[in-house]
MIKEKE-91479 format. One record per residue (C-alpha): residue number from 1; residue in one letter; z, x, y. Coordinates in pm, 1 decimal, always signed. Example, Ala and Ser with C-alpha at 12.3 -4.5 7.8 and 13.67 -1.06 7.14 Angstrom:
<recs>
resi / resn / zz / xx / yy
1 / a / +780.0 / +1230.0 / -450.0
2 / s / +714.0 / +1367.0 / -106.0
</recs>
This chain:
<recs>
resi / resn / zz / xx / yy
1 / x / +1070.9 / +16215.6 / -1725.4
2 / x / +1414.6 / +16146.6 / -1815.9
3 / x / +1687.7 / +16398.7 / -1690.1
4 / x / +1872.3 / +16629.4 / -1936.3
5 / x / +2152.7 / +16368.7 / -2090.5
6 / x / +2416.0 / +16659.6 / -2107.2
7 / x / +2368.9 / +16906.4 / -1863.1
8 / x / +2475.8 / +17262.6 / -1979.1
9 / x / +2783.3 / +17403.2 / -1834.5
10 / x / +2702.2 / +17773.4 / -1675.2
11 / x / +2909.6 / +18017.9 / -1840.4
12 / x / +3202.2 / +18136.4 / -1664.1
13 / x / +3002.5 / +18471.3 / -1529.5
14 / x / +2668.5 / +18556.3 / -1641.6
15 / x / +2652.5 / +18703.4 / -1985.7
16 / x / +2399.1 / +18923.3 / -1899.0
17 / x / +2291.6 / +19069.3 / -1574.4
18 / x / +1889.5 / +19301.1 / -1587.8
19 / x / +1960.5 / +19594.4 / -1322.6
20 / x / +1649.3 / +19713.8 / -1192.0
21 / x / +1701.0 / +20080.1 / -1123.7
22 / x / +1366.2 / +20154.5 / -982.6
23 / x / +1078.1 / +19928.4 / -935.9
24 / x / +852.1 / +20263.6 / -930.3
25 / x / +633.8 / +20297.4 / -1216.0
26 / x / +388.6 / +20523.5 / -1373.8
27 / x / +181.5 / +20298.4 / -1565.7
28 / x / -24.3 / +19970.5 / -1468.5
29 / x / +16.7 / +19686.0 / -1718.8
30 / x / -224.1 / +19381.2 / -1720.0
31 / x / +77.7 / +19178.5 / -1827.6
32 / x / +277.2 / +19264.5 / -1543.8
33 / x / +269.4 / +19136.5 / -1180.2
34 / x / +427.9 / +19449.7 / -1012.6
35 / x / +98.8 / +19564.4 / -872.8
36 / x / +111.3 / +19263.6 / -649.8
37 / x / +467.1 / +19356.0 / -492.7
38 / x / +519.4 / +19309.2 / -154.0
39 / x / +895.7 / +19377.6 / -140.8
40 / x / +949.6 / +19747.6 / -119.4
41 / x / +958.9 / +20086.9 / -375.5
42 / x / +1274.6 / +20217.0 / -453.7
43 / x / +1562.3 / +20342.4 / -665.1
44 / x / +1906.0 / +20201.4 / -690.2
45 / x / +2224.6 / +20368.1 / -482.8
46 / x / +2442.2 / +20493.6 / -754.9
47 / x / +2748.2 / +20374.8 / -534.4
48 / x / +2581.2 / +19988.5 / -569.4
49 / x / +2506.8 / +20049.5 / -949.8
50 / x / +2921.9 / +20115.5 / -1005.4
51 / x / +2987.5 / +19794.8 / -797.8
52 / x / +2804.5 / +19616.8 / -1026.0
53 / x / +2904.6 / +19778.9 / -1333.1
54 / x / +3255.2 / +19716.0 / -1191.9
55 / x / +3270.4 / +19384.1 / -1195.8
56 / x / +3082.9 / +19319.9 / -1502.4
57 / x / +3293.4 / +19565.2 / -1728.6
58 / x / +3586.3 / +19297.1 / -1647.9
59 / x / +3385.4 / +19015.9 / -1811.6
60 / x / +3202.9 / +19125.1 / -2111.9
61 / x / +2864.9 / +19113.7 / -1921.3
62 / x / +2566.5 / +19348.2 / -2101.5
63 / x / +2358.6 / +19501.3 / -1851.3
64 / x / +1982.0 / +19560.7 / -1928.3
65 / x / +1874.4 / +19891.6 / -1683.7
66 / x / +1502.6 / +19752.0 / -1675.9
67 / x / +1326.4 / +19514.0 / -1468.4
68 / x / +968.8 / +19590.3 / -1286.3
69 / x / +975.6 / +19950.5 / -1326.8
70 / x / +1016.4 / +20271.9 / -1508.7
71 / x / +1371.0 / +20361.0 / -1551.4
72 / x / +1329.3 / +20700.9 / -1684.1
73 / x / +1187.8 / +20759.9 / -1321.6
74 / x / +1531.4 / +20729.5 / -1171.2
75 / x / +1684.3 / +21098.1 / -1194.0
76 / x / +2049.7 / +20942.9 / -1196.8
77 / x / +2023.7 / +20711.1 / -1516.8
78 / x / +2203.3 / +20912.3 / -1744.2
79 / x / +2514.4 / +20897.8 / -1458.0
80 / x / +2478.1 / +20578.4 / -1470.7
81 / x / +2487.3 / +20478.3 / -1816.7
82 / x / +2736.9 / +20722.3 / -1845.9
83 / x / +2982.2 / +20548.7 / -1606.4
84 / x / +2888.4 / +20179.3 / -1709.7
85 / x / +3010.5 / +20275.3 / -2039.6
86 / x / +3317.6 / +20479.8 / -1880.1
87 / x / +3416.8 / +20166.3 / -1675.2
88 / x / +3397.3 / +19951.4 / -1983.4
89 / x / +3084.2 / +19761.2 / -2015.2
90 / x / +3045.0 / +19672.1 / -2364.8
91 / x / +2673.5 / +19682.5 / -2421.8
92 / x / +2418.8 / +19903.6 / -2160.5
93 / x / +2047.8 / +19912.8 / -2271.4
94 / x / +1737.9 / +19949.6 / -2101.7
95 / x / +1326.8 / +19936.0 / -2202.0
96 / x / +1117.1 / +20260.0 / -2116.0
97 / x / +771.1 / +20299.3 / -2141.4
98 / x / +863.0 / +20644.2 / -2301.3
99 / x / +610.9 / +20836.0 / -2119.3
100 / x / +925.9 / +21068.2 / -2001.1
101 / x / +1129.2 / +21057.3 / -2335.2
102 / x / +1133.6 / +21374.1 / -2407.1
103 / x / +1320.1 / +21725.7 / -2392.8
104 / x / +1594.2 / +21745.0 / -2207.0
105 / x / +1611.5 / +21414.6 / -2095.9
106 / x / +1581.8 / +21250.9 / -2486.0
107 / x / +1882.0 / +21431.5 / -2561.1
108 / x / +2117.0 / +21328.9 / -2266.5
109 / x / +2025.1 / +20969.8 / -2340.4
110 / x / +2158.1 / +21039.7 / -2737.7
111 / x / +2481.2 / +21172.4 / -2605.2
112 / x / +2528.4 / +20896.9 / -2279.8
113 / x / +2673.6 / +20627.7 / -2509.7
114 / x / +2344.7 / +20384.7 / -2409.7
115 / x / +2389.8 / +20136.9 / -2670.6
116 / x / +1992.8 / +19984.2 / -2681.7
117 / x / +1706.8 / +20173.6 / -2627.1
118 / x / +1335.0 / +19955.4 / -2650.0
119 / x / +1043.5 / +20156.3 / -2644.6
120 / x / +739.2 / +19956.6 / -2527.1
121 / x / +422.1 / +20065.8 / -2742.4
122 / x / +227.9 / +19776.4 / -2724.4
123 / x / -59.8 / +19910.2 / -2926.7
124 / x / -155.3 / +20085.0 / -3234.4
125 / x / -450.0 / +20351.6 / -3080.9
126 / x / -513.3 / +20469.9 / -2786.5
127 / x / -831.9 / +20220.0 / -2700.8
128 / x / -634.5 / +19932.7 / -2677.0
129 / x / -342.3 / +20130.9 / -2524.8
130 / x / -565.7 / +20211.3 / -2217.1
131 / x / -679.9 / +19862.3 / -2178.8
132 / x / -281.5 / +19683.2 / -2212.9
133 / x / -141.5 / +19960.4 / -2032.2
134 / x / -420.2 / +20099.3 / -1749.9
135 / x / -260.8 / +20460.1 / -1830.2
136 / x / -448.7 / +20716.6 / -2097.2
137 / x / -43.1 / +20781.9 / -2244.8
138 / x / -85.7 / +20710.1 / -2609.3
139 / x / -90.6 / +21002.8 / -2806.7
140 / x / +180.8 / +21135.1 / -2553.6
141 / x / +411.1 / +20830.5 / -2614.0
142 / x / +371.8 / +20774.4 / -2946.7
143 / x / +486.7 / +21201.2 / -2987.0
144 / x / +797.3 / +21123.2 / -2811.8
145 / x / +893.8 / +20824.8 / -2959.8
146 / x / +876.6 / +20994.9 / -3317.7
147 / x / +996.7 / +21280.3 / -3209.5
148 / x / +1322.9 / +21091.1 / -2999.8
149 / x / +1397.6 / +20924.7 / -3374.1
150 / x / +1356.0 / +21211.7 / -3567.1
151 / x / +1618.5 / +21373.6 / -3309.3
152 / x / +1824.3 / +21094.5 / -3349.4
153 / x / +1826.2 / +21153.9 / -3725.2
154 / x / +1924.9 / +21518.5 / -3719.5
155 / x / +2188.6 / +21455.4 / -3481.5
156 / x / +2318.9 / +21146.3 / -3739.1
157 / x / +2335.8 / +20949.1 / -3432.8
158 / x / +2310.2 / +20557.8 / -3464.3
159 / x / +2354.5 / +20471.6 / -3103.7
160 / x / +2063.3 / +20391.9 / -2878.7
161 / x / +1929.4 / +20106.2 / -3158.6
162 / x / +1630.7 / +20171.9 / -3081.9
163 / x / +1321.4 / +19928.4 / -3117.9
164 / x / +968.9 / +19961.2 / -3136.0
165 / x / +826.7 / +19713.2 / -2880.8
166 / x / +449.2 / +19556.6 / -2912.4
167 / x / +316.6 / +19258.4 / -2728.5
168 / x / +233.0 / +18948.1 / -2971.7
169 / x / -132.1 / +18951.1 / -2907.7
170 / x / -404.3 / +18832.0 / -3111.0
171 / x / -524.7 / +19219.7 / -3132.6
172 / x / -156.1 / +19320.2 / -3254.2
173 / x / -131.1 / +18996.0 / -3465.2
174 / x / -430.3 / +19169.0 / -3657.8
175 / x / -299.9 / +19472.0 / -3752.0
176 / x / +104.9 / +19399.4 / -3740.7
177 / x / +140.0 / +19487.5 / -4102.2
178 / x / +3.8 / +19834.9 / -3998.1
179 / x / +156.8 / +19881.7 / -3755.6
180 / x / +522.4 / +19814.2 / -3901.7
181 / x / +418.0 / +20062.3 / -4211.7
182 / x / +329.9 / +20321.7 / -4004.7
183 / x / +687.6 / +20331.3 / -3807.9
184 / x / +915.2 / +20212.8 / -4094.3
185 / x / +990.7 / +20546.6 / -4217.1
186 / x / +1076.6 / +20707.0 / -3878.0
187 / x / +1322.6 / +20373.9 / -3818.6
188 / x / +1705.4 / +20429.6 / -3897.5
189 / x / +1973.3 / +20176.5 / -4050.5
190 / x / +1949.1 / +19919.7 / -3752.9
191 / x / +1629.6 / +20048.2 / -3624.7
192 / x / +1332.3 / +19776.5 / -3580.3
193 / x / +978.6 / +19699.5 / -3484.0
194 / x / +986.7 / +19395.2 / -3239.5
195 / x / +725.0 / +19156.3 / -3104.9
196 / x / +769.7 / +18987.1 / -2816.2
197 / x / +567.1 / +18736.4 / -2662.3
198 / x / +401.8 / +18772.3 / -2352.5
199 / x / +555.1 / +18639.2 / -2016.4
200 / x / +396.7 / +18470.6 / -1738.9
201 / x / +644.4 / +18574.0 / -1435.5
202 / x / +660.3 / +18257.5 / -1311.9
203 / x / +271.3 / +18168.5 / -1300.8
204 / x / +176.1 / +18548.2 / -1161.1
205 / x / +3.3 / +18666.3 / -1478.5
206 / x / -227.1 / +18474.7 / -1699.0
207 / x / -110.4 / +18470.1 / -2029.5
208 / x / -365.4 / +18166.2 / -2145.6
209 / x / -245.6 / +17850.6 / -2360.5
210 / x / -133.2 / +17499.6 / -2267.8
211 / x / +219.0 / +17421.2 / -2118.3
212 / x / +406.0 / +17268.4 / -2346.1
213 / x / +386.3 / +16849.4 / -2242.7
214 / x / +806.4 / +16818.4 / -2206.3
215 / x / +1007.2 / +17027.8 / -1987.2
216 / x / +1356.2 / +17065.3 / -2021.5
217 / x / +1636.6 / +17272.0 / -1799.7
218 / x / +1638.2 / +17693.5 / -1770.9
219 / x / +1862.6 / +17828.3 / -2000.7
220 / x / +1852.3 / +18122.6 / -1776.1
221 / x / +2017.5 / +17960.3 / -1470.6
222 / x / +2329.7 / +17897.7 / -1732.7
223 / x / +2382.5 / +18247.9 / -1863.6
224 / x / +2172.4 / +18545.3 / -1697.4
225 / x / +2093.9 / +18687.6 / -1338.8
226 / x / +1865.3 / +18971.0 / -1220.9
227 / x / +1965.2 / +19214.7 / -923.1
228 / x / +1692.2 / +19446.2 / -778.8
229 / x / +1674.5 / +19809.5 / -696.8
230 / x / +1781.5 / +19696.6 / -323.5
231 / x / +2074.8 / +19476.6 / -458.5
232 / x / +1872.1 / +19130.8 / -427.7
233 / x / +1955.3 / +18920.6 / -662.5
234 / x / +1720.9 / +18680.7 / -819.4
235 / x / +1733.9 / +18430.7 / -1060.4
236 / x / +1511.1 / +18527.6 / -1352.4
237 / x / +1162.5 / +18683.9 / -1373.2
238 / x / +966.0 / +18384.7 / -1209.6
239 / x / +1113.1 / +18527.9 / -886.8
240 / x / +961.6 / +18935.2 / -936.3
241 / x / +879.0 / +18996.5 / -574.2
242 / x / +1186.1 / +18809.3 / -475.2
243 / x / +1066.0 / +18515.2 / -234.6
244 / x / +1415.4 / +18319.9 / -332.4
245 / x / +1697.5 / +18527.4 / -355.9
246 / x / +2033.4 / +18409.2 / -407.5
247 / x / +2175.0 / +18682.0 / -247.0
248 / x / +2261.7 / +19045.5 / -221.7
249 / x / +2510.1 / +19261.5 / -452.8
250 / x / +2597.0 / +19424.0 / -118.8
251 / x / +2746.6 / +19152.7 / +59.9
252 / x / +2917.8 / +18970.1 / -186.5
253 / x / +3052.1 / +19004.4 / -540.1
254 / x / +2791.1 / +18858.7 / -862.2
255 / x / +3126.9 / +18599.9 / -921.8
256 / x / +3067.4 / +18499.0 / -541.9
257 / x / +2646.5 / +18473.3 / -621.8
258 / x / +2710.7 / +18275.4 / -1005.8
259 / x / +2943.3 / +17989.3 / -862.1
260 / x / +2770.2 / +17987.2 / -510.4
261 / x / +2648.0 / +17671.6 / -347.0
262 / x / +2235.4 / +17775.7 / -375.1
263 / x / +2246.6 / +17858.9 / -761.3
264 / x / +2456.2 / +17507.3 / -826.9
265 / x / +2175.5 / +17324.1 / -629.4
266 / x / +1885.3 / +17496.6 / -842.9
267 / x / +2073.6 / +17363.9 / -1176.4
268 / x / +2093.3 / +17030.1 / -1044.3
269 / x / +1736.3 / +17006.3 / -954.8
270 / x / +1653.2 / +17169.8 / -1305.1
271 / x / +1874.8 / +16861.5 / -1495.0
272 / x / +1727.3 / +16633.5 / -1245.3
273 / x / +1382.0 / +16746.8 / -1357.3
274 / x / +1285.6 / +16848.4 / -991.1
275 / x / +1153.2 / +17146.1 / -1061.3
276 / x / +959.6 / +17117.0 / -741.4
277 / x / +1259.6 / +17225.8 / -511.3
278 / x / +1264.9 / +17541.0 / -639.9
279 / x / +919.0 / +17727.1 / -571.0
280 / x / +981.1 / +17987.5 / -828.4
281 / x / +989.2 / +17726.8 / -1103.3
282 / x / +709.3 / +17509.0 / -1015.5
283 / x / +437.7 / +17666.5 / -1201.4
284 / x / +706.3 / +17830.9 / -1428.5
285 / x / +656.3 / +17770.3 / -1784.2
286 / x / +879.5 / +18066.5 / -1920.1
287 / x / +1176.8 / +17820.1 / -1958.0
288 / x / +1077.7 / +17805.3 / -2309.8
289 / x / +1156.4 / +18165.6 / -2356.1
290 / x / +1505.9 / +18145.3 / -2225.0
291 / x / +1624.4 / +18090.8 / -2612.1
292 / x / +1581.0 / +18400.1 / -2764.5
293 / x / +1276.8 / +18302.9 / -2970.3
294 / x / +1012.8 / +18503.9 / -2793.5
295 / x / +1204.2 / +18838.8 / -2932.0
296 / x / +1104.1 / +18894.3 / -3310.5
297 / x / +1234.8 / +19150.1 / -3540.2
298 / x / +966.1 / +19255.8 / -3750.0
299 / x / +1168.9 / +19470.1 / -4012.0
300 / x / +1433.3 / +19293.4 / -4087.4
301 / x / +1636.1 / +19428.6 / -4340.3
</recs>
């Protein structure tokens, strides 16, 4: 297969970096590979989180606080939102399974200047909610989502925008129109319902369908990295239990890791079509989600 005629050109420092605060968790998703880990549980050192929200406040970089985990677990999130946006970062967000969004907690995140909040639902009752998320939290989710907006309404806040997250299934696809009626009314100005759809991890989850017949180079090697709750920092999803890290945000700086000899070499083997040097990648088919196109707004205004 021919090689990519024009490589892309990596952008000057990744445009947005996922910051896994925890990779604890109180659910157990069938779509997600974390109940395979091997790498170890843990939560971020706040001192590492303000590195990294150091340096990326100095080049426009958003930082997602999500990964494999429950952020909400972390007891300093709202500190660190709270100093990401104090250094400067322009956008902080971060997707909760909402099982904690509530109380106290609900309101510090309205006041903490987070800028994106998604709030994974992933079903419409609490059948299929047990069998997508292996926790009985519906009815207790679904509460504190409504009652997080309707908080956000009385306080006339617009910041988090906050979306209503479902996984494009075939049992969603069915009753989608439902579903968005039901949580239009709670949504404010730039409020949405989103689909997404499903991720493989690299091969670690069955997500069923064909592989599409051409391949063409990551997206994500060009313009995103990952760092975990330990400071290793991956590449992208394929890598969740971090077998081929490019290094740690402890030893050296993210500008160090982005321009670094072992990332270059994984780009050239991408345009090259080798996708065989890079074990993560081998069995990898969500390249095709590296666009954008796998996120859709289903209120659109």
């Amino acid at each position: 297969m021919a090689a990519s005629p024009q490589p892309e050109i990596p952008a000057p420092f990744p445009r947005r970096i996922s910051v896994e605060v925890t990779n604890h968790c109180n659910q157990r998703c069938v779509l997600c590979p974390r109940q395979a880990f091997t790498r170890p549980l843990g939560f971020m050192d706040e001192d590492l989180f303000a590195r990294i929200a150091r340096e990326c406040a100095q080049h426009g970089t958003r930082l997602w606080l999500h990964f494999l985990g429950e952020p909400l677990l972390h007891r300093g999130l709202v500190r660190m939102i709270e100093l990401a946006k104090r250094l400067g970062v322009g956008e902080v967000g971060l997707s909760t399974n909402a099982v904690s969004l509530h109380g106290r907690l609900g309101d510090a995140l309205l006041q903490s200047g987070l800028d994106r909040l998604e709030c994974s639902m992933d079903a419409d009752d609490a059948e299929t909610y047990l069998a997508m998320r292996g926790r009985d939290h519906f009815d207790r989710v679904a509460a504190n989502v409504r009652a997080f907006l309707e908080r956000k309404r009385e306080l006339g806040r617009e910041h988090p925008v906050t979306s209503i997250q479902f996984m494009r299934t075939p049992t969603l696809a069915a009753t989608l129109d439902r579903v968005v009626a039901a949580w239009r009314p709670l949504l404010g100005p730039r409020d949405f319902v989103m689909t997404i759809e499903p991720a493989s991890f690299g091969g670690a989850v069955d997500i069923g369908g064909e592989p599409p017949a051409e391949r063409t180079p990551c997206r994500w090697l060009y313009s995103s990295l990952m760092i975990l709750q330990d400071g290793t920092v991956t590449m992208c999803g394929a890598d969740w239990d971090a077998h081929a890290p490019l290094g740690n945000a402890r030893d050296a700086t993210i500008t160090e890791i982005w321009h670094g000899a072992e990332l270059a070499r994984r780009r050239r083997a991408h345009e090259e079509q080798r996708f065989d040097r890079i074990p993560p990648c081998t069995s990898c088919t969500d390249w095709r989600l590296a666009d954008g196109h796998g996120y859709r707004n289903e209120t659109p205004r």
